[in-house]
N, C-alpha and C positions, 0 to 999 in steps of 0.2 A: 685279200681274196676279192679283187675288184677286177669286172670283164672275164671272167670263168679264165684267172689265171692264180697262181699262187705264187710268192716270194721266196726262194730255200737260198734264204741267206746272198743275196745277188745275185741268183739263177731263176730266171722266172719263166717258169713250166706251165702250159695253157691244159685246159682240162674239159670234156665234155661231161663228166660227173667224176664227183669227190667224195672219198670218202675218207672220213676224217675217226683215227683210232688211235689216238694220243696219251691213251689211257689218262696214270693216277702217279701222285710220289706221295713221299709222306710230306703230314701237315704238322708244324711248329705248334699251330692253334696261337701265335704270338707269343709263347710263352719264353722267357729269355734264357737263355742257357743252351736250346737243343739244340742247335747245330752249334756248337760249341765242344758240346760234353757225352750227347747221345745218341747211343748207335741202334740201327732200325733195319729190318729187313724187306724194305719196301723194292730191292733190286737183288739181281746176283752180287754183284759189286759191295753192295752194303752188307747182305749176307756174310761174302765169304771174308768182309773185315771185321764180321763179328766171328764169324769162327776164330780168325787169328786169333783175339784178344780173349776168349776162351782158352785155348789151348795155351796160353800163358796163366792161366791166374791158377794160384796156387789152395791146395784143398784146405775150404774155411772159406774161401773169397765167396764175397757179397756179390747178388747181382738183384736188379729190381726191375719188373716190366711196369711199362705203365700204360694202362690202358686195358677195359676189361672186357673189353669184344673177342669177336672171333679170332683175330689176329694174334693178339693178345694173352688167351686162352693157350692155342697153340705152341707158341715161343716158350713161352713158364713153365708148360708140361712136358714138352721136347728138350729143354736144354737141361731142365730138372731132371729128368729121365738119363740124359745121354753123362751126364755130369755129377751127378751122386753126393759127390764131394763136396761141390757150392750152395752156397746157403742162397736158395732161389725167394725171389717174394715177387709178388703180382700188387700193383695199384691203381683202383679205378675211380671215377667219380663220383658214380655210383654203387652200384654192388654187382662184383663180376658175375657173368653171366644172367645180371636179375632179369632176363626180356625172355628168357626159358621158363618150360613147364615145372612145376614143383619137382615131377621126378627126375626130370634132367638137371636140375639143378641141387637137387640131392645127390647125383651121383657124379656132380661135377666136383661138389665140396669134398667127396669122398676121396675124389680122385688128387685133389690136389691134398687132402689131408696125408694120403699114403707117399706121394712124393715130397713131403716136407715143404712143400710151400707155402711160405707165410702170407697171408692176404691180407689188405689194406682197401678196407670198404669204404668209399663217401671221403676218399682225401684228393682234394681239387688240386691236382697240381703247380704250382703259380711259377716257379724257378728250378732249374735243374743246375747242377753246382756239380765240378769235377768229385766230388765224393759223397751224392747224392743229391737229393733233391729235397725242397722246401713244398710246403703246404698253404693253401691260402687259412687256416687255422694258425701259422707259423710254426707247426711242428715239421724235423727234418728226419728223412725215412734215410739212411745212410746207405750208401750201397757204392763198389769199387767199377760197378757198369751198371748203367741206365739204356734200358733199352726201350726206344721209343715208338711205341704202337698204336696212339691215339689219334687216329683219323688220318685222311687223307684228302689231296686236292688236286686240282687239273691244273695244267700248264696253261699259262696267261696268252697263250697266240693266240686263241679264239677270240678274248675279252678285248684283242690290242685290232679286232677286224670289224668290218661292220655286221657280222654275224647277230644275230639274237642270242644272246646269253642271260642264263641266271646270277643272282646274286651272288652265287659261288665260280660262275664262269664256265659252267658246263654248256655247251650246245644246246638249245630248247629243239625238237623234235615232235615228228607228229608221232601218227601210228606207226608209220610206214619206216619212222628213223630217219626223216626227210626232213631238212632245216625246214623251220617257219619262213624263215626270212629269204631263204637263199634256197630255191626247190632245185637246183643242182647239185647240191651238197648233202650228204648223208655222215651223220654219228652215230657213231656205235660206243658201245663200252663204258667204261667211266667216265669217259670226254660228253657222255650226253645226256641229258636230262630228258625224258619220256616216262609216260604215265604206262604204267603198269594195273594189273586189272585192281579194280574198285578203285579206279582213278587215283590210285597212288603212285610216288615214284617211285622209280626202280633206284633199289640203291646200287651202291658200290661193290660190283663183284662180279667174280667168274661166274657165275648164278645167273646174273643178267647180262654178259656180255656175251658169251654165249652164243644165248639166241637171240638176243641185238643184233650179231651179226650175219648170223645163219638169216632172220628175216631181210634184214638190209641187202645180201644175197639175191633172195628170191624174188624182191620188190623189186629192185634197180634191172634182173633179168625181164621179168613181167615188164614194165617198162618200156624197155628195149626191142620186146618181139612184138609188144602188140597186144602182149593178154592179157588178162584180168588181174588186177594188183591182190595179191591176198589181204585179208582182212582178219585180223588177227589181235590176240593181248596177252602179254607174256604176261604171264602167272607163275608164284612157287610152287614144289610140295614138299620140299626139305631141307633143314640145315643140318651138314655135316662139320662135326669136329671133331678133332683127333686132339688128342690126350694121353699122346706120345705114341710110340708103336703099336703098344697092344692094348689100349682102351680109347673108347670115345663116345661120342652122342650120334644120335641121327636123331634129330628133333621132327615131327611131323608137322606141318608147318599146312594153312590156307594159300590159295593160291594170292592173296594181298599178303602172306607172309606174315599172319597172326598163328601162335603157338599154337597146338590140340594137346589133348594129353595121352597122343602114342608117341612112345618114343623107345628108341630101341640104344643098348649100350654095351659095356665092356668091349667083349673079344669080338664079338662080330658087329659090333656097330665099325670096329678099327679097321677088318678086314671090308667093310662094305665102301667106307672111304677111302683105302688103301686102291679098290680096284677103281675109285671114282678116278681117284687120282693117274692110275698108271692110262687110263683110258683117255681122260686130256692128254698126257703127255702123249701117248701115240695118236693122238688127231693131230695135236702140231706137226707131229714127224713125220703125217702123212697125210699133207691137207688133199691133195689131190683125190683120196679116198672118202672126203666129207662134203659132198657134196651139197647142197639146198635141196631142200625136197619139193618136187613136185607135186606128192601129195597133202590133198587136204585131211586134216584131223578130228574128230574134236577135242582131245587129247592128250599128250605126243609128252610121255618124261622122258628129261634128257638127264647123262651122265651126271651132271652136276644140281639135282634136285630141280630144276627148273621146268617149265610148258609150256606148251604155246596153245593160246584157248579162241577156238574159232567165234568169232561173232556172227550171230545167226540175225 
């Protein structure tokens, strides 16, 4: 990205602003065996080759997630839910879901208790082995699929340009989603590192991508015409998980995305994520219909628990 042009592979396209939405894949974490042995739903493609490999395994078959986030959560109680028959378990480094509120996470244990899923609290994963995986304790969690949910990372073109990146290689960003280094360029998504309100990062997700880009929108139009750049700090107010079709959490979350203790569950926490859900999907299918907003807030939740909070 030298002289406001870009490289696609020996076709080099000139640019008057960029914006750069390169998302996430999954991350190995270096651990030896996962791309080897474990399968992850970090794409459709990887999805639907775990379906395959699903639809083969015979009832009794071991499967083991690892990883005890959001992602992670979902995968364990989805396939356990859709699959009855397989002896499901979840393993994290911590303790799944321990960054929820007590009661969210009492009705998380519950929830996994009722779909028979075995949980593996505080086991560091070190090696994943075609019939299971190893512990940095050296104990091994046996299982006939591993499926790999433990973080995520950005694609190295950024880190290989003279961009400003972080230590992970995400875009550094101002308010506005504007490179530091390169005020031509704009990140949005997972590809970009920007401070979210109480000067923390935004992390990794549809939560912050969002309205990463809906601002990045409005800023780069501002810009363009002439008018006042908005001035704004994306903020949370919710994390939604689903816990299969018919149960889930809605955690009540700070806009820096620290827990409170309202939180709402089961049947209509599922059906409130259910429509988060169908609601992205029809903004993709009809982005011409989502426009940037004009107007100012001080405010504004969006579909996926997120805000945009005006600076005065």
């Amino acid at each position: 990205m030298e002289g406001k042009t870009v490289d696609l592979g020996g076709e080099t396209l000139a640019y008057d602003t960029l914006v750069y939405a390169l998302g996430s894949a999954i991350a190995d974490q270096s651990v030896p065996g996962v791309a080897e042995h474990a399968y992850n739903v970090a794409g459709k493609q990887a999805a639907l080759r775990l379906r395959a490999r699903l639809s083969e395994m015979k009832p009794g078959g071991t499967l083991l997630i690892v990883g005890g986030g959001l992602t992670g959560m979902e995968a364990a109680t989805e396939i356990a839910e859709a699959h009855p028959d397989l002896e499901v378990a979840i393993a994290a480094r911590g303790r799944v879901g321990g960054w929820l509120s007590d009661k969210a996470q009492r009705h998380l244990r519950g929830a996994l208790d009722r779909l028979g899923i075995t949980v593996h609290d505080h086991a560091d994963i070190t090696r994943v082995e075609a019939d299971g995986v190893v512990t940095g304790a050296g104990r091994k969690i046996r299982a006939q699929v591993t499926v790999w949910t433990a973080g995520f990372t950005v694609h190295p073109i950024a880190a290989a340009t003279t961009l400003e990146v972080s230590d992970s290689g995400r875009i550094v960003v101002d308010a506005s989603m504007r490179s530091v280094s390169h005020p031509d360029v704009y990140a949005v998504g997972d590809a970009a590192l920007a401070e979210g309100a109480g000067g923390k990062p935004l992390r990794m997700s549809c939560a912050s991508a969002n309205p990463m880009a809906w601002l990045a929108a409005d800023v780069i139009a501002a810009r363009l015409t002439g008018r006042k750049v908005p001035e704004t700090t994306i903020g949370y107010s919710l994390q939604c998980i689903s816990l299969g079709r018919r149960d889930g959490i809605i955690q009540r979350v700070t806009p820096d995305d620290q827990v409170t203790s309202t939180v709402i569950t089961g049947r209509t926490a599922a059906r409130i994520k259910e429509m988060i859900c169908a609601s992205a999907a029809w903004s993709i299918s009809h982005p011409t219909m989502m426009m940037p907003s004009r107007r100012r807030h001080l405010a504004v939740a969006d579909a996926v628990g997120t805000r945009l909070l005006t600076r005065s």
